[in-house]
SESENU-559315 format. One record per residue (C-alpha): residue number from 1; x, y, z; residue in one letter. Coordinates in steps of 0.001 Angstrom, whole numbers, plus 500000, padded with zeros to 6 digits. Layout:
N
ATOM   i     c1     c2     c3 aa
ATOM NUM      X      Y      Z  A
...
END
This chain:
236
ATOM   i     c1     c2     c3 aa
ATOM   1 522377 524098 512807  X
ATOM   2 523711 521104 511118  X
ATOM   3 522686 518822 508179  X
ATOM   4 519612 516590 508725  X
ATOM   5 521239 513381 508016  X
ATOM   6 517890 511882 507038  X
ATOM   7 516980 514778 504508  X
ATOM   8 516451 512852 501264  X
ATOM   9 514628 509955 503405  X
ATOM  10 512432 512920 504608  X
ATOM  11 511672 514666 501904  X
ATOM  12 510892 511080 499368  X
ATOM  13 508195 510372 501869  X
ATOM  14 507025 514145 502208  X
ATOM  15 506656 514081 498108  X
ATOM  16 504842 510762 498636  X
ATOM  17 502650 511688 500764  X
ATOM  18 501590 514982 499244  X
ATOM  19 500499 512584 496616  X
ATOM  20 497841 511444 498525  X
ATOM  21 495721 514468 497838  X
ATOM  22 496689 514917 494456  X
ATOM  23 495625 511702 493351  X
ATOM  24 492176 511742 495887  X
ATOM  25 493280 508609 497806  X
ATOM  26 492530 510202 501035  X
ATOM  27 491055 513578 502698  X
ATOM  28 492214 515579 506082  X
ATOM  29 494268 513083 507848  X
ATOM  30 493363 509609 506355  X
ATOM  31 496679 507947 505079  X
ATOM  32 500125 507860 505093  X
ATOM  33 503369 506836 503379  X
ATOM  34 506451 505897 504374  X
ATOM  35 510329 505425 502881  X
ATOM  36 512176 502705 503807  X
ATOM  37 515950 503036 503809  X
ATOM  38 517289 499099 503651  X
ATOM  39 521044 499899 504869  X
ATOM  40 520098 501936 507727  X
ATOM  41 517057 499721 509046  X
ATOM  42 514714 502777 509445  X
ATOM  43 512048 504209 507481  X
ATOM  44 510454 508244 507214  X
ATOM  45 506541 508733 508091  X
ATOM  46 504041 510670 508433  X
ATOM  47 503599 511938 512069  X
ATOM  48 500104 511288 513460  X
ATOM  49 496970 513439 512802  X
ATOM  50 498806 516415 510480  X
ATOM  51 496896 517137 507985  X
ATOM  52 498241 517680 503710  X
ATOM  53 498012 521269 504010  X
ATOM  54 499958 521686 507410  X
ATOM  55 502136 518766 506506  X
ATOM  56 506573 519657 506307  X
ATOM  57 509062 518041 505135  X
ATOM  58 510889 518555 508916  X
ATOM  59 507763 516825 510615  X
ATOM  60 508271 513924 508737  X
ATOM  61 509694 511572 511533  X
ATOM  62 512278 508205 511169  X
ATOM  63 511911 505074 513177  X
ATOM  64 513322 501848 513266  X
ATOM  65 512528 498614 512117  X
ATOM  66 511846 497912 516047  X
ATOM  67 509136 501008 516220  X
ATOM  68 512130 503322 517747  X
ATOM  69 511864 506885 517191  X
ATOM  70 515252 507818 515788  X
ATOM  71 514582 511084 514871  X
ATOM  72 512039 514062 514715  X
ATOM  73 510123 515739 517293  X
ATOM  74 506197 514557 516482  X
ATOM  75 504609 511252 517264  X
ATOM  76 504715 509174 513897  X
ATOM  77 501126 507842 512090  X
ATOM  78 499292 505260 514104  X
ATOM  79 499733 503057 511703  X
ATOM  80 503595 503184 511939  X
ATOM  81 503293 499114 513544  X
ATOM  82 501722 498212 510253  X
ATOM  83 504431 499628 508018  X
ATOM  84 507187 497658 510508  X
ATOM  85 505925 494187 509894  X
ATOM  86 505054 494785 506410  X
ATOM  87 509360 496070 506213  X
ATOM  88 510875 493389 507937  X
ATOM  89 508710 490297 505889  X
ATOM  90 508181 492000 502465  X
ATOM  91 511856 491842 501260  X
ATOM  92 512716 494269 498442  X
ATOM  93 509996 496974 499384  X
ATOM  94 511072 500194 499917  X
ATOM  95 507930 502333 500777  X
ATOM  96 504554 501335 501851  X
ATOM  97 501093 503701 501427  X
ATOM  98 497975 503123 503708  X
ATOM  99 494642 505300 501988  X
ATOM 100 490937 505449 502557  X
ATOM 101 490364 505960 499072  X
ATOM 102 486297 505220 498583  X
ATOM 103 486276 502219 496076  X
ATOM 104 488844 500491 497789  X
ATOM 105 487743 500870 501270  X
ATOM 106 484229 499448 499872  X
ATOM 107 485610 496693 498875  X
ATOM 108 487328 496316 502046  X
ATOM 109 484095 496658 504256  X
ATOM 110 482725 494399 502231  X
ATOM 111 485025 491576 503130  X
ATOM 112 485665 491130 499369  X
ATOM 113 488747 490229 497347  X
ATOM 114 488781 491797 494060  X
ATOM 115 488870 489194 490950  X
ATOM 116 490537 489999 487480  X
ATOM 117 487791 491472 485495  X
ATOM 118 490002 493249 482836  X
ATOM 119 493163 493787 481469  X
ATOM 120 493945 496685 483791  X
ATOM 121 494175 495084 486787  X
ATOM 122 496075 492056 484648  X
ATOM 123 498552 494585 483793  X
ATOM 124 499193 495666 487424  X
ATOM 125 498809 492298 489148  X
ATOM 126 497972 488976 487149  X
ATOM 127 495917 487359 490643  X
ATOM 128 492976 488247 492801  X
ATOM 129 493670 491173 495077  X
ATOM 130 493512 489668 498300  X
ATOM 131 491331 490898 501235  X
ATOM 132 492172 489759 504940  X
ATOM 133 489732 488200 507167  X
ATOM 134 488159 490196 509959  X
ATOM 135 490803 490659 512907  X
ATOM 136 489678 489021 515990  X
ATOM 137 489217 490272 519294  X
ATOM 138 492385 488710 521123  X
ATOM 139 494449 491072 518249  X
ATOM 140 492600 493653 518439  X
ATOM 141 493204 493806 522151  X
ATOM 142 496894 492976 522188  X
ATOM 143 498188 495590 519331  X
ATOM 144 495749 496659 516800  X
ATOM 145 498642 498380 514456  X
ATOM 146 501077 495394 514627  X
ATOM 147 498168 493009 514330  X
ATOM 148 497638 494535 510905  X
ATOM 149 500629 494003 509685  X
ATOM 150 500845 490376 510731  X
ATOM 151 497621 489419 509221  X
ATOM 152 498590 491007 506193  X
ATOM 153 501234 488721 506320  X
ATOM 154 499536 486201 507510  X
ATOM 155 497424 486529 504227  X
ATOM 156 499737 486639 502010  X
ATOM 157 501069 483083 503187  X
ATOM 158 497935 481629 502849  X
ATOM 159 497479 482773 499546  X
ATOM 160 501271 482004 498631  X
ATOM 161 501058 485310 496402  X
ATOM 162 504154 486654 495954  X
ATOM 163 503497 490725 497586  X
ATOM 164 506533 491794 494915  X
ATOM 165 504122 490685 492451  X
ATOM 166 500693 492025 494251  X
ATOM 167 501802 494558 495802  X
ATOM 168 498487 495649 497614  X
ATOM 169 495792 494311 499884  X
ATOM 170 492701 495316 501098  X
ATOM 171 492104 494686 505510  X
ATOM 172 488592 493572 505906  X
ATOM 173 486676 496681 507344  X
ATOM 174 489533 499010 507355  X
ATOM 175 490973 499659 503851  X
ATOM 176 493911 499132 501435  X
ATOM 177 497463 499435 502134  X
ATOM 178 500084 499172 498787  X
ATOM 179 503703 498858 498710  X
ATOM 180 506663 499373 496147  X
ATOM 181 510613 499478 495496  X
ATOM 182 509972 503271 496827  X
ATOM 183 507877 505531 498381  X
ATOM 184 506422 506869 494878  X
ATOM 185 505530 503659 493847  X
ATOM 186 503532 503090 496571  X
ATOM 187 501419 505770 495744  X
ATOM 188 500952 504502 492408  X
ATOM 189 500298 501111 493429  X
ATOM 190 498024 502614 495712  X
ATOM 191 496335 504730 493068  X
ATOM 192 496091 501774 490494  X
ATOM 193 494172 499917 493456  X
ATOM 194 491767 502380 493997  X
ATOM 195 491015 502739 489784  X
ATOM 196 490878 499017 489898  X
ATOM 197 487937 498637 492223  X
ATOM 198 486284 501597 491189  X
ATOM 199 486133 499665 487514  X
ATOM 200 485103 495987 489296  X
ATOM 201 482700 497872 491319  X
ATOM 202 481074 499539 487752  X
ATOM 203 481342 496536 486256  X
ATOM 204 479169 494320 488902  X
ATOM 205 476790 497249 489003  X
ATOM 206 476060 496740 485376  X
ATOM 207 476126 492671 485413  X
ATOM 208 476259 491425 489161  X
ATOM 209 476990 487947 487897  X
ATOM 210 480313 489116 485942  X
ATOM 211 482805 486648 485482  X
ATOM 212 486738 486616 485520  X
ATOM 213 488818 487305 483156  X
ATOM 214 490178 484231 481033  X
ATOM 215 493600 483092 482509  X
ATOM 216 495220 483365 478993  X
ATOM 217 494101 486813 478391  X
ATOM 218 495304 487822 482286  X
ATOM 219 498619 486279 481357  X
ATOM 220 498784 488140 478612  X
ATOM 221 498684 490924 479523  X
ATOM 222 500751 490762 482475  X
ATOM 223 503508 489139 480519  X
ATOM 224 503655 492057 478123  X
ATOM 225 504702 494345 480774  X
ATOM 226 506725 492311 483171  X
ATOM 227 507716 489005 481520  X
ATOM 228 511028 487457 480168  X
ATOM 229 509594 488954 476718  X
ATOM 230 507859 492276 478113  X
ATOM 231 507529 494519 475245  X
ATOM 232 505136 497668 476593  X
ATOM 233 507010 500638 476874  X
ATOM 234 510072 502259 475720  X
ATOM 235 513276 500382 475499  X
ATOM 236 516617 502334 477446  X
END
């Protein structure tokens, strides 16, 4: 039997997705990640409906940037359409998570974006994350998936927010999707979403009327970790 020519593509968004449960983003069957591989145009997924403990790195399947099955014998995640759109606009993204982690998907039902309440989220993402507005029936009926992805888009242009910078959204009455330079990334943007509304959600249980975050302290904060002058972390 010969090499699988897509075996470190497979197995990044195997790891990725076995993240999912480790990190209680999502239960059974409800998410996915995917790997995007830039030269070759295609991306690895999660097939449809497999659940973490069944899920192999061999059923992870590769399409193509035009939905094309390239390789693997199961029927990739619904959502595949989504992750398509959100590759070919979001340049510099190499893997995208989709969750129904609780906190997030609350704020998604309730057809909220979530302001900058503290310095976490500053430190993650310096601006509102955005939530889309309710899809309409004319997408809904001509391709829910790929209608997803283009009114994430869609959002993101309206917003101008930069999605290398915010690299998550919530879709009104659905949930969040994140994305990152890899598939691992995505998880943790996906997991840093999730912590992030959990706190806004504590927060406006305790004062309802909580306000923002002053913009100097936001920049701040953000600046520390990704600006001309970052200093957090270790240096080489």
């Amino acid at each position: 039997m010969g090499a699988d020519r897509f075996q470190s593509l497979r197995e990044e968004s195997y790891e990725a997705n076995m993240e999912i449960p480790k990190r209680a983003l999502a239960i059974y069957t409800w998410g996915n990640v995917s790997a995007f591989d830039a030269a070759k145009g295609m991306f690895a997924i999660k097939p449809s409906g497999v659940s973490y403990d069944e899920l192999k790195p061999e059923m992870i399947v590769i399409v193509d940037l035009d939905g094309k099955v390239v390789d693997g014998k199961m029927i990739p995640s619904s959502d595949t359409k989504t992750h398509q759109v959100l590759y070919r606009t979001f340049k510099g993204i190499g893997g995208i998570t989709h969750t129904h982690s609780p906190y997030a998907v609350a704020w998604a039902q309730a057809r909220k974006p979530v302001p900058v309440y503290g310095t976490t989220h500053a430190d993650h993402g310096a601006e509102t994350i955005p939530c889309t507005p309710v899809m309409g029936p004319a997408a809904v009926a001509n391709d829910y998936e790929l209608e997803t992805g283009n009114l994430i888009v869609d959002t993101f242009k309206a917003s101008g927010q930069n999605p290398l910078h915010m690299p998550m959204v919530l879709v009104a009455g659905h949930g969040p999707f994140a994305w990152g330079a890899n598939a691992t990334k995505s998880v943790y943007h996906a997991a840093v979403l999730e912590e992030v509304c959990k706190m806004a959600s504590l927060t406006l249980a305790l004062d309802p009327h909580a306000a923002p975050l002053p913009e100097h302290i936001i920049r701040k904060h953000w600046d520390r970790k990704h600006g001309p002058g970052a200093y957090y972390g270790q240096k080489g």
